[in-house]
N, CA, C and O atoms as a DFTB+ gen file, in Angstrom:
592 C
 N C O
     1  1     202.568      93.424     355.893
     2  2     203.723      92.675     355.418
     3  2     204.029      91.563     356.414
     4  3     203.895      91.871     357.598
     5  1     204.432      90.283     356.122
     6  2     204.766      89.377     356.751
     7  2     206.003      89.798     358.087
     8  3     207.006      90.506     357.993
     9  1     205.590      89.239     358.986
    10  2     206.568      89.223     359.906
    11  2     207.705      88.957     359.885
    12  3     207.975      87.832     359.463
    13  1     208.816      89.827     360.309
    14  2     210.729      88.955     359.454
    15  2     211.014      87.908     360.104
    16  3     211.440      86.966     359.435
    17  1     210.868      87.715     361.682
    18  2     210.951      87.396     362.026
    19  2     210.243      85.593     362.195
    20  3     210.687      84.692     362.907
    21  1     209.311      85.570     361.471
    22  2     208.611      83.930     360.987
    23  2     209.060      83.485     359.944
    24  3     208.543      82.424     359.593
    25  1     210.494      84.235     358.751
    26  2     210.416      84.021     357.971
    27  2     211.625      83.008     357.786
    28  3     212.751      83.269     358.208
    29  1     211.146      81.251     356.796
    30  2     212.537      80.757     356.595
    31  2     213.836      81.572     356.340
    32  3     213.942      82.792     356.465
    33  1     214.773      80.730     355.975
    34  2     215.936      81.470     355.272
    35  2     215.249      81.435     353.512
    36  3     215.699      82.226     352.684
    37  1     214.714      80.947     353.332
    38  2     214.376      80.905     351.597
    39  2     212.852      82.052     351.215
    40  3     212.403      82.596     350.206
    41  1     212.471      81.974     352.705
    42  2     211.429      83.198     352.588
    43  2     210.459      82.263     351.910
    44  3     210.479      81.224     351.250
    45  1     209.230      83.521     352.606
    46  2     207.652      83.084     352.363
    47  2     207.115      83.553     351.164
    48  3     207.828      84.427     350.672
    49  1     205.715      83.186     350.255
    50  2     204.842      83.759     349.622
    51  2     203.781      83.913     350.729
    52  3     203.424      83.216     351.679
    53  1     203.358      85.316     350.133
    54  2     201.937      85.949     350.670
    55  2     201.417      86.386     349.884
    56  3     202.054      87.086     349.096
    57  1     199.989      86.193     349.703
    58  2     199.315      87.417     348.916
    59  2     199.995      87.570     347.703
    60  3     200.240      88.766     347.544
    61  1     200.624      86.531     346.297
    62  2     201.125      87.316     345.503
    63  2     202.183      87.797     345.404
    64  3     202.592      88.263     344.340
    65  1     203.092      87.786     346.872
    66  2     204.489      88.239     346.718
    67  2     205.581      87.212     347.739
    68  3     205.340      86.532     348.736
    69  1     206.564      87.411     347.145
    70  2     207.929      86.503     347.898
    71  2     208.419      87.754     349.377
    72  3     208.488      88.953     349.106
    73  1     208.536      87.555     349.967
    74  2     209.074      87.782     351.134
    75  2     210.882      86.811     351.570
    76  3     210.869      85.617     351.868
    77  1     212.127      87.575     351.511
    78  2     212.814      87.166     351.898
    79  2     213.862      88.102     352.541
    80  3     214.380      89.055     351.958
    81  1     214.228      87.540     354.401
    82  2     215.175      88.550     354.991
    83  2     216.165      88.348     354.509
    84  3     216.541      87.366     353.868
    85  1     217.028      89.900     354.966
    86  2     218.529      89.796     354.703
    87  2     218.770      90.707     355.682
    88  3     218.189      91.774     355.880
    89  1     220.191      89.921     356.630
    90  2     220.800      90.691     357.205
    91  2     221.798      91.452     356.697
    92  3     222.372      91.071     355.677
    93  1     222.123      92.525     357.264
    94  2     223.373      93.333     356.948
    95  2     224.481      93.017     357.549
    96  3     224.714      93.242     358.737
    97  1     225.432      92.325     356.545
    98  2     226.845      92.041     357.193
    99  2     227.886      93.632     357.186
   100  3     227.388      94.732     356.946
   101  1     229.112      93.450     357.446
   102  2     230.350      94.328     357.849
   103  2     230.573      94.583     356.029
   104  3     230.800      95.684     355.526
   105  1     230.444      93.312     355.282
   106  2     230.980      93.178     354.258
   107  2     230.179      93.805     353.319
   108  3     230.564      94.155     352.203
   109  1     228.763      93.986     353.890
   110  2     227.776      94.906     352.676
   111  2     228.036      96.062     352.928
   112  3     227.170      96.734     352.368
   113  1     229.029      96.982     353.676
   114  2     228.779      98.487     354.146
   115  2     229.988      99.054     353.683
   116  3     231.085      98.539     353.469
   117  1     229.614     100.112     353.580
   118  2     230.887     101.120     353.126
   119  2     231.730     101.601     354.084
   120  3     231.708     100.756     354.980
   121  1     232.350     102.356     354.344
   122  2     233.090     102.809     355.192
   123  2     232.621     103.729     356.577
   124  3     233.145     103.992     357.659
   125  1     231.241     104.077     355.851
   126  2     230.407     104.898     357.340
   127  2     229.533     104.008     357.422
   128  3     228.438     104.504     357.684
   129  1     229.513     102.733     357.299
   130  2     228.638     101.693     357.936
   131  2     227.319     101.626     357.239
   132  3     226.384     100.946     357.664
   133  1     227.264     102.475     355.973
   134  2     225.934     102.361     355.245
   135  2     226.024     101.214     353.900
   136  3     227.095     101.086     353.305
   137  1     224.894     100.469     353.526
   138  2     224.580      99.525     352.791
   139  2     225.267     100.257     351.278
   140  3     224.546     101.164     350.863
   141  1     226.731      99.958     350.276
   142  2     226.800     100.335     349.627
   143  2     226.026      99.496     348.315
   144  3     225.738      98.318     348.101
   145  1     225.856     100.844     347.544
   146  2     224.538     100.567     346.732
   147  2     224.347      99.537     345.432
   148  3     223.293      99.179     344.906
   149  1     225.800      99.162     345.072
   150  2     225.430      97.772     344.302
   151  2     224.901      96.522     345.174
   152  3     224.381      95.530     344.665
   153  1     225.091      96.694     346.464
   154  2     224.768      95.096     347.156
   155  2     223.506      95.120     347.321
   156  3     222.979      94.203     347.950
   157  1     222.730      96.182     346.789
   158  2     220.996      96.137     346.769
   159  2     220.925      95.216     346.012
   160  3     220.443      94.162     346.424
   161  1     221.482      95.353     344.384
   162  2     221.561      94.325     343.419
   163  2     221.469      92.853     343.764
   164  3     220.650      92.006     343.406
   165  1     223.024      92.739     344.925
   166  2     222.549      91.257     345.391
   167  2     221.544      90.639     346.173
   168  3     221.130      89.480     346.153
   169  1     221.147      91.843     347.028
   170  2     220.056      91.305     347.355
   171  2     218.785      90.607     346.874
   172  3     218.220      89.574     347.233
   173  1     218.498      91.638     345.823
   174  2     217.702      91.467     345.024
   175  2     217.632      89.623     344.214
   176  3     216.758      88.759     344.286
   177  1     218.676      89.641     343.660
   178  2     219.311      88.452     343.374
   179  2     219.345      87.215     344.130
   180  3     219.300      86.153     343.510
   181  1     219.407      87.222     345.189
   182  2     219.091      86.410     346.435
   183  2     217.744      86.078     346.348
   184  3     217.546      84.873     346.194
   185  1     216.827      86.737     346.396
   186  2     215.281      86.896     346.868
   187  2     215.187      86.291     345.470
   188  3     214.605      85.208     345.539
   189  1     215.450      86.517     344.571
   190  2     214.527      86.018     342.903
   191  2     215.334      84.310     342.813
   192  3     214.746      83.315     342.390
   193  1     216.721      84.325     343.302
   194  2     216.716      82.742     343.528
   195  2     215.953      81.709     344.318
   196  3     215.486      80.626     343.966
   197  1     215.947      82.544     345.878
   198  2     215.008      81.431     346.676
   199  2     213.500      81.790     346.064
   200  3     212.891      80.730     346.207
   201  1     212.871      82.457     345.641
   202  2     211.639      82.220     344.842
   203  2     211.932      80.748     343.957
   204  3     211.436      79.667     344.275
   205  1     212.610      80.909     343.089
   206  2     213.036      79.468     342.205
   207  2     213.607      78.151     342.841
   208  3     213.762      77.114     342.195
   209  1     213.946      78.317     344.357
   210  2     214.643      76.975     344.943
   211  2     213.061      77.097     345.483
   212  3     212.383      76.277     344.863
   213  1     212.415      77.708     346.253
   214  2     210.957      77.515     346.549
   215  2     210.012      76.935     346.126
   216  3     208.944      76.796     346.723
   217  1     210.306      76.494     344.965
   218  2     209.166      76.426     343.456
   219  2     210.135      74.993     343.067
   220  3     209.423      74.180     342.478
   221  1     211.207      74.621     343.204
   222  2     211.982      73.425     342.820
   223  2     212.623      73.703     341.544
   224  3     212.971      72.794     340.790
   225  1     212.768      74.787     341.316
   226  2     213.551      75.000     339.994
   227  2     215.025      75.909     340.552
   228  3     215.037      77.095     340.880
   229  1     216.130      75.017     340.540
   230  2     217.496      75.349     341.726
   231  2     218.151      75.969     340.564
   232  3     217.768      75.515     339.486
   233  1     218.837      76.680     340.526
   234  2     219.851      78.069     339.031
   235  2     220.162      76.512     338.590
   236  3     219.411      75.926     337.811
   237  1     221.368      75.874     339.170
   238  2     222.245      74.771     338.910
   239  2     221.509      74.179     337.769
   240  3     221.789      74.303     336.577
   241  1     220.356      73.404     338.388
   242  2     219.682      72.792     337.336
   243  2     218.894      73.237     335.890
   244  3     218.434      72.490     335.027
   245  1     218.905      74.548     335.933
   246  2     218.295      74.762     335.057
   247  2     218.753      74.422     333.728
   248  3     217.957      73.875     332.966
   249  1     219.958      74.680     333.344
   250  2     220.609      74.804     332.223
   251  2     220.474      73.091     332.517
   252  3     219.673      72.788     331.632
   253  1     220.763      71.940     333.172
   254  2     220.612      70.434     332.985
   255  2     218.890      69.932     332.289
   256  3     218.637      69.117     331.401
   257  1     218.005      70.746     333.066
   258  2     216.709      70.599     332.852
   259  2     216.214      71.024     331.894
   260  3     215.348      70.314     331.384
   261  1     216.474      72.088     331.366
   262  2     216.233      73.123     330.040
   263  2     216.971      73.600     329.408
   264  3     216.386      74.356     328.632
   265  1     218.303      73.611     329.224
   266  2     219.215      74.159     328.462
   267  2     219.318      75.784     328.735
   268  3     219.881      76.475     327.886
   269  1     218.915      76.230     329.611
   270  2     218.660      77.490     329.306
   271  2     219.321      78.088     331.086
   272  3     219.460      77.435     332.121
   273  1     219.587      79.503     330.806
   274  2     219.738      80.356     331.956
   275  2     218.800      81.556     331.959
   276  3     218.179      81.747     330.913
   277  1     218.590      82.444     333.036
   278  2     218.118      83.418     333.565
   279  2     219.165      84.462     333.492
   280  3     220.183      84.199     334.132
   281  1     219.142      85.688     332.798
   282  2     220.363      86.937     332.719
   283  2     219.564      88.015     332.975
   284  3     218.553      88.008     332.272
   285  1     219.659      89.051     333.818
   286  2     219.405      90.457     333.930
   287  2     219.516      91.166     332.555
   288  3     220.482      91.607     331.932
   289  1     218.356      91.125     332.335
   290  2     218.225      92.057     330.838
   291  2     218.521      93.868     331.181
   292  3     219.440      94.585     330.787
   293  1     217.446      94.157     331.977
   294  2     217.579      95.721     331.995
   295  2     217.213      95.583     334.127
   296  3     216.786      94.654     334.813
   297  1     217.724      97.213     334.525
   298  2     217.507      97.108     336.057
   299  2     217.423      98.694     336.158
   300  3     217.937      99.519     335.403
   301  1     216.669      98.897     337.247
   302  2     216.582     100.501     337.878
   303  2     216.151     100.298     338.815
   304  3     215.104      99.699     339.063
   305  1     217.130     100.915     339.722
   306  2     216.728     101.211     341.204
   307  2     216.771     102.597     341.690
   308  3     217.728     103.366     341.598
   309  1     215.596     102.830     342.231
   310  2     215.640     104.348     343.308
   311  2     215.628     104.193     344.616
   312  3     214.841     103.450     345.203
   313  1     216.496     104.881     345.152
   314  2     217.133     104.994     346.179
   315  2     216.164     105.943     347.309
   316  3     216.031     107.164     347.227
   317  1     215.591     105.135     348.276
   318  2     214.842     106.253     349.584
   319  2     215.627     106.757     350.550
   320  3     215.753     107.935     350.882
   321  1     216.358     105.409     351.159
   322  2     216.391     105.721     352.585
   323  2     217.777     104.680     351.936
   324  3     217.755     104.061     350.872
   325  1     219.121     104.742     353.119
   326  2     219.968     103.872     353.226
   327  2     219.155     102.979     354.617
   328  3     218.211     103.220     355.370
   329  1     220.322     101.640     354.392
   330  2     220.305     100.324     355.189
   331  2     221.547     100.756     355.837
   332  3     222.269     101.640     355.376
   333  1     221.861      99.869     357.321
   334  2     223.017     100.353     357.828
   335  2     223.604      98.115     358.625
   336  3     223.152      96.970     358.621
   337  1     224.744      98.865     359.088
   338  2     225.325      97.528     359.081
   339  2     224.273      97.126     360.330
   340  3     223.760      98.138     360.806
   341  1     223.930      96.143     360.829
   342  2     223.448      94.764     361.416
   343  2     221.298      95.055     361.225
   344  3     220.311      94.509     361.716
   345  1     221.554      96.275     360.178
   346  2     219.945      96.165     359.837
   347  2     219.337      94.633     359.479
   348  3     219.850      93.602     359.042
   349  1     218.230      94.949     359.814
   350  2     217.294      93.245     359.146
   351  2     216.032      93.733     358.364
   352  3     214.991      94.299     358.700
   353  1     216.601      93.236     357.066
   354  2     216.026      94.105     356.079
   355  2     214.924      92.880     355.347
   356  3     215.297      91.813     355.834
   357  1     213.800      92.624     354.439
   358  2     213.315      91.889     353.695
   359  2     213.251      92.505     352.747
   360  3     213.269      93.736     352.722
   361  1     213.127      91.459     351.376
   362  2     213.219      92.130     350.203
   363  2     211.878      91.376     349.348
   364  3     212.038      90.333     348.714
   365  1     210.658      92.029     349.439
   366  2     209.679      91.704     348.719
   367  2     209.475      91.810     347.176
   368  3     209.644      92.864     346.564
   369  1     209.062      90.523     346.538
   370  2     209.376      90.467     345.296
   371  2     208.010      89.893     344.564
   372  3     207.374      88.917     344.961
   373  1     207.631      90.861     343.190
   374  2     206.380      90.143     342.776
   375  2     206.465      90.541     341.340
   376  3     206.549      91.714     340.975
   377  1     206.441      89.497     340.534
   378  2     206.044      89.062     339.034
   379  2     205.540      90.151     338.510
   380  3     204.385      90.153     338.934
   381  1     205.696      91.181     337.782
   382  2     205.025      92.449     337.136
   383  2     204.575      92.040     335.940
   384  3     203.404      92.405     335.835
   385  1     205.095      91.203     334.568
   386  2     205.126      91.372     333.851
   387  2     205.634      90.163     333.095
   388  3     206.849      90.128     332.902
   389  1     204.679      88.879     332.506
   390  2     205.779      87.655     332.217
   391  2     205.280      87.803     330.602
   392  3     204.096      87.593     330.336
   393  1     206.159      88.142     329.634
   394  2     206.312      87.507     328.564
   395  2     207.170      86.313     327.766
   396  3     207.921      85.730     328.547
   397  1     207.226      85.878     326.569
   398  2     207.128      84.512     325.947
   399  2     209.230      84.161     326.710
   400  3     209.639      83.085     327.146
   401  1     209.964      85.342     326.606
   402  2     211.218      85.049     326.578
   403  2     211.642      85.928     327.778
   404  3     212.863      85.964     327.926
   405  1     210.732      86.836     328.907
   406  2     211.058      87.439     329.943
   407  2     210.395      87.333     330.664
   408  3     209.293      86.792     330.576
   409  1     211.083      88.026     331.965
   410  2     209.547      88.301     333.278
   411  2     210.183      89.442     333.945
   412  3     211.402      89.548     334.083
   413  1     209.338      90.269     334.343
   414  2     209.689      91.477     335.229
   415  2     209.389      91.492     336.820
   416  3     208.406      91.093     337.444
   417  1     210.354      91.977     337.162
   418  2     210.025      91.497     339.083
   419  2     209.901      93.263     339.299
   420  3     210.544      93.981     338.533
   421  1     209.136      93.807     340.260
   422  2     209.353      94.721     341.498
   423  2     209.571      94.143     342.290
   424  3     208.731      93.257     342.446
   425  1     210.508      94.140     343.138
   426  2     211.483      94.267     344.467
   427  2     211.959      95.553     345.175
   428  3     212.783      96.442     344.959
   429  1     210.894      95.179     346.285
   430  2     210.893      96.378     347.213
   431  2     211.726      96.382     348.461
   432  3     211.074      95.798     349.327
   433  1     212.801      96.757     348.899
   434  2     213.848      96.268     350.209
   435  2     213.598      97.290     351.629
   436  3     213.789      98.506     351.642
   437  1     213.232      96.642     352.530
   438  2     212.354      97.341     353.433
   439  2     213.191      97.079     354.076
   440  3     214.045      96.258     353.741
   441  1     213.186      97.945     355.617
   442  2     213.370      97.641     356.965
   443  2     212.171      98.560     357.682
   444  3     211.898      99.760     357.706
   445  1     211.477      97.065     358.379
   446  2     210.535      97.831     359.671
   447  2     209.245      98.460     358.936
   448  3     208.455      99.291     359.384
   449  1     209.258      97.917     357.863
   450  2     208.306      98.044     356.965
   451  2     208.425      99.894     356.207
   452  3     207.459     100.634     356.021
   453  1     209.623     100.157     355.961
   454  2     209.841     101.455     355.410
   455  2     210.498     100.866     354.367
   456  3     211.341      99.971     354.438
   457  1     209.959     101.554     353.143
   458  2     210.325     100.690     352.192
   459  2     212.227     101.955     351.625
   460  3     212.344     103.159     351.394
   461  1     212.942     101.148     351.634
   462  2     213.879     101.964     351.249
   463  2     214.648     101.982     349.625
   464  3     215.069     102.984     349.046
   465  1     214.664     101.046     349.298
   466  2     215.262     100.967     347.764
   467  2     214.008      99.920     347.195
   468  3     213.492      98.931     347.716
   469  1     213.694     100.836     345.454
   470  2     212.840      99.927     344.975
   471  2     213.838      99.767     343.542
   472  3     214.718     100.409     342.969
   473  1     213.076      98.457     343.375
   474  2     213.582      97.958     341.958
   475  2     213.149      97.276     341.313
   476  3     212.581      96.293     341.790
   477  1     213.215      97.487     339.821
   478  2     212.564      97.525     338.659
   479  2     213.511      96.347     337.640
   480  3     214.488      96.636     336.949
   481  1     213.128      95.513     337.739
   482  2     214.669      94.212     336.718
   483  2     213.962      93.042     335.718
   484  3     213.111      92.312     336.227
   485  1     214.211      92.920     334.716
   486  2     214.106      92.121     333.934
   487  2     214.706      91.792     333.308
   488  3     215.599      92.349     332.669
   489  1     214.177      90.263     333.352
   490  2     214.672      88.591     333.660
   491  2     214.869      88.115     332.027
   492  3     213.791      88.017     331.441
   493  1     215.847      87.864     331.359
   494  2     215.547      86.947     330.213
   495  2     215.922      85.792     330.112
   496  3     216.836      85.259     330.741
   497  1     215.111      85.243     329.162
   498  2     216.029      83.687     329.290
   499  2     216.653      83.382     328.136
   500  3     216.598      83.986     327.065
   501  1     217.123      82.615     328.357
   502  2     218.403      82.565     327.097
   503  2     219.124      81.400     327.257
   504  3     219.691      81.017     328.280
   505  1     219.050      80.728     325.911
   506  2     219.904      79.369     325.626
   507  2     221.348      79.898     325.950
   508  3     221.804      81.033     326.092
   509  1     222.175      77.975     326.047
   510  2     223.501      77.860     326.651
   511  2     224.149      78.832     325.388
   512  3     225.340      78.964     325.669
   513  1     223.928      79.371     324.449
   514  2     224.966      80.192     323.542
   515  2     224.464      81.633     323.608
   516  3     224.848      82.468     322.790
   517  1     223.632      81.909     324.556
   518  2     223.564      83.453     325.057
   519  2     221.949      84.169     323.890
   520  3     221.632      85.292     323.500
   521  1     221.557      83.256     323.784
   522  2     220.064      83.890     321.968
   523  2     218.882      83.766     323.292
   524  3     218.830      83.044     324.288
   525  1     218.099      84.726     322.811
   526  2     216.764      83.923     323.580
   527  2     216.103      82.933     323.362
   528  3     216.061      82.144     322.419
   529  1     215.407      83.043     324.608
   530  2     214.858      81.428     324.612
   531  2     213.440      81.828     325.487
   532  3     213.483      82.577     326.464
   533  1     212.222      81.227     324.996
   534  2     210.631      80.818     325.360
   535  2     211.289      80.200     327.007
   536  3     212.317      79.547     327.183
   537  1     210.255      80.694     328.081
   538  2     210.126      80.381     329.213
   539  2     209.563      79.185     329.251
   540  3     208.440      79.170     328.747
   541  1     210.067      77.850     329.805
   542  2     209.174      76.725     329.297
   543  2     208.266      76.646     330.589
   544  3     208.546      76.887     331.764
   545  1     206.892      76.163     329.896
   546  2     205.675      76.882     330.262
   547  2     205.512      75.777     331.754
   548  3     204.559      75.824     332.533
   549  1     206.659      74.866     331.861
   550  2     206.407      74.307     333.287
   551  2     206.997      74.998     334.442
   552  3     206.897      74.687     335.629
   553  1     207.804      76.260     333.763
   554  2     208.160      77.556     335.227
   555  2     206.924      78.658     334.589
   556  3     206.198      79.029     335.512
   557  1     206.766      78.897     334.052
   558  2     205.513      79.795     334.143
   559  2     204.574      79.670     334.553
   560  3     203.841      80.504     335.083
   561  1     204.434      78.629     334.381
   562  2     202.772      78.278     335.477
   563  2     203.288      77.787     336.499
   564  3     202.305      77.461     337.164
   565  1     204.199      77.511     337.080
   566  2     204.146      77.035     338.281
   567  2     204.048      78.666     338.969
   568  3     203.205      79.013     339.796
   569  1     204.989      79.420     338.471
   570  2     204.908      81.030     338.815
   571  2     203.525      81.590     338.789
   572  3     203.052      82.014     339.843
   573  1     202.830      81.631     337.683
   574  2     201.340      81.734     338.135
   575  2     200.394      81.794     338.841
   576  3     199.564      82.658     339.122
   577  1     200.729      80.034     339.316
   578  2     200.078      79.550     340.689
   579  2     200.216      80.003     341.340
   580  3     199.319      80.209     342.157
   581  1     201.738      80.622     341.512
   582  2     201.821      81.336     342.778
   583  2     201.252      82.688     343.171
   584  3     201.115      83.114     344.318
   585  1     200.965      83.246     342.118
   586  2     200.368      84.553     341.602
   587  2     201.387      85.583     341.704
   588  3     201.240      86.605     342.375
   589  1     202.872      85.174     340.733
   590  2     203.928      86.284     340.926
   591  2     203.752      87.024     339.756
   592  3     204.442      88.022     339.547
């Protein structure tokens, strides 16, 4: 796995997958200082945006460029190990699954290369009135290329 420590703030591709750190703030922890478990979610969320600011396709613009947004269709996460407050965690992310109106990510959230929460989420796209909508095929192949 890529080193955390070489990694921008928008995170690397390797091999097929996005690489992006996250530190643990005061504000991600619960009351005994452990990572409470919806902010995996954001993490997750984080890492699948800078993949798309990486690639030049920014959230903002999308709906200007294509009419269209990105919504969490379905999600499952299993839980290994907790994160704790000032951990430095990366959250590796890779393309499982792209069809005409979705794409499926695994996102794996490590520290120290122990992988602790995995997750399972798919992506739909969907016009400005919420219907689906065809991935237009100039983010799919650029995703491709990348081999996500």
């Amino acid at each position: 796995m890529k080193q955390i420590c070489d990694l921008p703030l928008s995170g690397a591709f390797e091999k097929g997958s996005h690489y992006y750190p996250v530190r643990v703030y005061y504000e991600d922890t619960d009351n005994a200082k452990i990572v409470y478990h919806a902010n995996y979610l954001k993490f997750a969320e984080r890492a699948r945006t800078e993949i798309l600011r990486l690639l030049d396709f920014q959230q903002t613009d999308l709906s200007k460029r294509f009419g269209l947004f990105f919504a969490v269709k379905d999600c499952f996460l299993k839980f290994a190990q907790p994160a704790y407050l000032d951990d430095l965690l990366v959250v590796k992310s890779r393309i499982t699954q792209m069809k005409g109106a979705s794409f499926s990510f695994e996102q794996i959230i490590y520290r120290d290369d122990v992988p602790l929460v995995h997750c399972d989420i798919r992506i739909a796209c969907v016009d400005e009135r919420g219907g689906p909508a065809r991935i237009p095929s100039e983010i799919s192949q650029t995703l491709s290329k990348f081999g996500l």
